[in-house]
C-alpha positions in Angstrom: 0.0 0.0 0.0 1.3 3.5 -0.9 1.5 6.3 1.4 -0.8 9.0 1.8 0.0 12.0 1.3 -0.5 13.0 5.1 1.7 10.3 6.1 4.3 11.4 3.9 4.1 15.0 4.9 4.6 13.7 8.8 7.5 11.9 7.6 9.0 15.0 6.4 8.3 17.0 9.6 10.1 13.7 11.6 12.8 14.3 9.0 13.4 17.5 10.2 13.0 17.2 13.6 15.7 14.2 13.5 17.8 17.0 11.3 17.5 19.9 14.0 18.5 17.2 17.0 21.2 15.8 15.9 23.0 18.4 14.5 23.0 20.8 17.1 23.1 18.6 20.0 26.6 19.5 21.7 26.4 23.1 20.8 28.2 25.2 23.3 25.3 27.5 24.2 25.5 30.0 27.0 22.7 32.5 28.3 24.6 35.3 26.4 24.0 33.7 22.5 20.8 31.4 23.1 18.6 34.3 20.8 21.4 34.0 18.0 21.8 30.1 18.5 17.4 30.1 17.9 17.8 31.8 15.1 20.4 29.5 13.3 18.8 26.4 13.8 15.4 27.9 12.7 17.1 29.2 9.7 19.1 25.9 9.0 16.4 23.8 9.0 14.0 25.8 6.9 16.4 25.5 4.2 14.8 21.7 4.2 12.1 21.1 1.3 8.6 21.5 2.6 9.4 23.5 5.6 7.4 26.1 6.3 8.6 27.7 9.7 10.2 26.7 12.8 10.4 28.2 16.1 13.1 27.2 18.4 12.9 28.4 21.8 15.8 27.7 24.8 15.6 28.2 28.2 17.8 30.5 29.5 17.5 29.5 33.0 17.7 25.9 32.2 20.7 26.8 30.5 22.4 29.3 33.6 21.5 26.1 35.5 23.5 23.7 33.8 26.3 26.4 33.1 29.6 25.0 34.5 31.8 27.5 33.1 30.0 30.1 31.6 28.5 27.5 28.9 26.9 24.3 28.3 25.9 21.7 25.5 22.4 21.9 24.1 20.4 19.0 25.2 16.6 18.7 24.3 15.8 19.5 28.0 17.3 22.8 27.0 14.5 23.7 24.5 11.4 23.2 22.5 10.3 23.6 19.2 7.3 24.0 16.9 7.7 23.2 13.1 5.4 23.6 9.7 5.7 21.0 6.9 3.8 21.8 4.0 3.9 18.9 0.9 1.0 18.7 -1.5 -1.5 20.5 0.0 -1.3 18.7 3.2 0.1 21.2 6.9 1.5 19.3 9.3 2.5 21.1 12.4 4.4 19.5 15.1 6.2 20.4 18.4 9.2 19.0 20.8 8.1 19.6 24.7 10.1 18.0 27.7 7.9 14.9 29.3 8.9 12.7 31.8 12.5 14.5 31.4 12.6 13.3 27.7 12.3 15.8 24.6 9.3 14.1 23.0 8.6 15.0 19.4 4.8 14.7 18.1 2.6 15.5 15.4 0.3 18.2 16.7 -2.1 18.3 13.9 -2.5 17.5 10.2 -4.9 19.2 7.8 -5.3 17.1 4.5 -7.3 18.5 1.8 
């Protein structure tokens, strides 16, 4: 059985989601360049086909927590995220939220023609 075009649309936003995570996990982030560090990974992965928008937002107090030495890594703990896939008429919105101490990634809501 093929795909449907919703399914392949929330494949895409899991694609970019996997994208964002593992390339920027490990970046040195401190409270001083967490707007700048939002900004980059929004813009990276927007690049991606079908991506619409994506909003990355870090804690800064989670990250003056976990500061050691003026800096830490980013960690999914240290963030969350909304993204927009649009492919074929189909919008796929979808969000990364800390539960249970784990950054969960989910499909918030798909609107298929």
């Amino acid at each position: 059985m093929d795909a449907t075009e919703a399914e392949r649309t929330c494949f895409e936003a899991g694609i970019k989601f996997g994208s964002l995570y593992h390339q920027f996990a490990g970046t040195p982030v401190s409270t001083e360049n967490t707007r700048s560090l939002e900004r980059a990974i929004a813009e990276s992965i927007e690049n991606q086909p079908a991506c619409e928008s994506v909003d990355v937002r870090i804690d800064d107090d989670a990250v003056a927590a976990e500061s050691d030495h003026g800096y830490t890594e980013l960690t999914g703990q240290l963030m969350e995220v909304d993204l927009r896939v649009e492919h074929e008429g189909v919008v796929v919105e979808a969000k990364m939220r800390l539960e249970d101490g784990y950054p969960r990634m989910r499909v918030g809501s798909v609107d298929a023609p």
